[in-house]
C-alpha positions in Angstrom: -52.4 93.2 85.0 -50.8 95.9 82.9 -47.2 97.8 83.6 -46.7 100.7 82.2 -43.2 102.3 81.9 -42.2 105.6 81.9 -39.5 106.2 79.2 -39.5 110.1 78.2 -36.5 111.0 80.9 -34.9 108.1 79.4 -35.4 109.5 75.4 -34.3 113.4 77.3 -31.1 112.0 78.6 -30.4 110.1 74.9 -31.6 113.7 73.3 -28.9 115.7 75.8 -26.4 113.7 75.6 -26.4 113.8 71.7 -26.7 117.2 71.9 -23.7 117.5 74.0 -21.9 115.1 71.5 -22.4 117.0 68.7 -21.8 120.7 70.6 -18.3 118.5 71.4 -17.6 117.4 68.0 -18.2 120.5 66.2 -16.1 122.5 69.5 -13.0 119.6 68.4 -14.0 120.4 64.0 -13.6 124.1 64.5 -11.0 123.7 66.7 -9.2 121.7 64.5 -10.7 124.1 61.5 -8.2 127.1 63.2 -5.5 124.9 63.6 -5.5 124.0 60.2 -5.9 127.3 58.8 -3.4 128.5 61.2 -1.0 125.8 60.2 -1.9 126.5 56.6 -1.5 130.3 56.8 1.8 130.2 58.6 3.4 127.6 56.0 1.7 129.5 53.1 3.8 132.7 54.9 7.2 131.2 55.6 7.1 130.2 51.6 5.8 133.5 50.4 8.9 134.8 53.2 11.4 132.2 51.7 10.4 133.0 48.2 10.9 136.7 49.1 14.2 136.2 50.3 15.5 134.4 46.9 14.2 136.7 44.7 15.9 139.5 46.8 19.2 136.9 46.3 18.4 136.3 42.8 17.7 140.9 42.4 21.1 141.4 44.0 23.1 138.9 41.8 21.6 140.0 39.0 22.6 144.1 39.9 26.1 142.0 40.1 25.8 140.7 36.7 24.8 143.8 35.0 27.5 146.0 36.8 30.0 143.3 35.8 28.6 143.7 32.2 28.4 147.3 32.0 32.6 146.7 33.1 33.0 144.4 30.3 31.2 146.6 27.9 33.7 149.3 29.1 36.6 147.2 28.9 35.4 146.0 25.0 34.7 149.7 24.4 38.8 150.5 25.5 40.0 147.1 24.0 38.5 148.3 20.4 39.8 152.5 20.8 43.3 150.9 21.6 43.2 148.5 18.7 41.8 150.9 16.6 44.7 153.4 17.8 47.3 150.8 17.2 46.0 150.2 13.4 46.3 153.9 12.3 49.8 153.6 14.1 50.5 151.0 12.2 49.6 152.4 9.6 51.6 156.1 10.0 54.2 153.7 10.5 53.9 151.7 7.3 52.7 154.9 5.4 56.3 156.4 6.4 58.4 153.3 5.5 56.8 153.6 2.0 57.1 157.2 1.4 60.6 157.1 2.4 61.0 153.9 -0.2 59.3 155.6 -2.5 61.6 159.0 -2.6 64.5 156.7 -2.5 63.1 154.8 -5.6 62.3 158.4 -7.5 66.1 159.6 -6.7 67.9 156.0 -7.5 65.4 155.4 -10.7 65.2 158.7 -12.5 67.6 158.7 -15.5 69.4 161.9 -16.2 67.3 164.8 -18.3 64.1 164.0 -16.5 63.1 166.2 -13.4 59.7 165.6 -11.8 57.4 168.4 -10.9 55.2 167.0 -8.5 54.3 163.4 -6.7 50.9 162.6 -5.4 50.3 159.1 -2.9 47.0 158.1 -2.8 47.8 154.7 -0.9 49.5 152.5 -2.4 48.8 154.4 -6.2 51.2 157.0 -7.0 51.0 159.8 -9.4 54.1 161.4 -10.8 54.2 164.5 -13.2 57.4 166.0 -15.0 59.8 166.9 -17.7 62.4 164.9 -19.8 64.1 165.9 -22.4 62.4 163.6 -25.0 60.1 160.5 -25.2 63.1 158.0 -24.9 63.8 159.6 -21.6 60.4 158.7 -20.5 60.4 155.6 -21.8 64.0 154.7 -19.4 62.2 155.7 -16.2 59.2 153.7 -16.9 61.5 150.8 -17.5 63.4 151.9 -14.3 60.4 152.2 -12.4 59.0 148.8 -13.6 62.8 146.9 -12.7 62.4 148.5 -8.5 61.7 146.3 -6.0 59.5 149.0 -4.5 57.6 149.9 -7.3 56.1 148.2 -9.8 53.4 148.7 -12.7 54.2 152.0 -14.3 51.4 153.2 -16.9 51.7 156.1 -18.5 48.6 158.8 -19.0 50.1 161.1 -21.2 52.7 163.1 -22.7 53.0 166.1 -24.5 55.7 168.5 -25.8 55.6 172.1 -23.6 58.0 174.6 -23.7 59.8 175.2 -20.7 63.1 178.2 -20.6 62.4 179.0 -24.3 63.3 174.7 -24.6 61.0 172.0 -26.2 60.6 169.0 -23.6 58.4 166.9 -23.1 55.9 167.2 -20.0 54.3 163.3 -18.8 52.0 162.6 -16.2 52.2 158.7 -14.5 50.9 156.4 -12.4 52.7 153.8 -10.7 52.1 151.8 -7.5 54.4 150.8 -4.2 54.8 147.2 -3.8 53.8 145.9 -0.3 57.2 145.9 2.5 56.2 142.1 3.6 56.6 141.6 -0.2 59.8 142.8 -0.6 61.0 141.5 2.3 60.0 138.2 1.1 62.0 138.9 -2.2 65.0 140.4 0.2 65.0 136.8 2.0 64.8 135.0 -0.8 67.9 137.2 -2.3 69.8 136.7 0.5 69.4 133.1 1.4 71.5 132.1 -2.1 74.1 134.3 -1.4 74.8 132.9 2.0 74.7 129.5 0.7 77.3 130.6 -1.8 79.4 132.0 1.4 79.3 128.7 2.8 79.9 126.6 -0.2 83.0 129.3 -0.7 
């Protein structure tokens, strides 16, 4: 006797019920897909956001820095006038003390029967053109000039006889340089230090 059994509902239900396990999983995978992406997209946009806000942070401290820098550059810029002003103040100053030596040298150094016709300062070089009565008298102002504490060096360029008033003299042109104030100074120091050890020893 033979039994036959009907399995194809069986095999349908198995078929269906895959089918409706697969339709599930790939539902849950694609759900799961926009989660992720959604997750993904909203991390990727809160760094891009964060990121944004530093470099807005990092442009606004840097605006700082370069108005800060365009201050200091000002400030350097009035620093070096203000120097620069005190040197040529400095030097007026020093240029003053040393034309005021120097006449006081001329007056104090020139021996008698030599007048001077003109002086000329180029820094510390000085050129001096005049009269004396002869040679000699040339020869004591160099000698003079050479013994001051303010001037020193004394080279004469020329001399020649001229006639000046219906008289023969002699006209000479010379250069001679001012010796440097911190110099003499020095030397005034020094000169003055023995003789107030002589005041005490007296």
């Amino acid at each position: 006797m033979t039994v036959r059994i009907n399995l194809l509902p069986h095999r349908e239900h198995k078929r269906a019920a895959r089918q409706r396990q697969f339709v599930l999983l790939a539902a849950l995978t694609l759900g799961l897909g926009v989660v992720v992406a959604l997750a993904g997209h909203t991390l990727i946009a809160t760094k891009i956001s964060n990121q944004e806000g530093r470099n807005a942070y990092l442009k606004a401290e840097i605006a700082k820095l370069d108005k800060e820098i365009e201050e200091i550059k000002v400030l350097k810029e009035k620093t070096t006038a203000l120097l620069e002003r005190k040197k040529v103040v400095e030097a007026l100053q020093s240029n003053r003390s040393q034309v005021v030596h120097l006449l006081d040298q001329l007056v104090r150094q020139l021996p008698d029967g030599v007048y001077l016709k003109s002086i000329d300062q180029n820094g510390n070089e000085v050129k001096i053109v005049g009269y004396a009565q002869s040679n000699a008298r040339v020869a004591s102002l160099m000698r003079n000039l050479d013994s001051s504490e303010w001037l020193e060096d004394p080279r004469l360029i020329e001399t020649k006889a001229v006639l000046l008033n219906n008289l023969r003299v002699s006209e000479f042109a010379m250069n001679i340089k001012l010796s440097s104030p911190k110099t003499v100074e020095g030397a005034e120091e020094k000169n003055v230090q023995p003789s107030s050890n002589k005041d005490k020893k007296a």
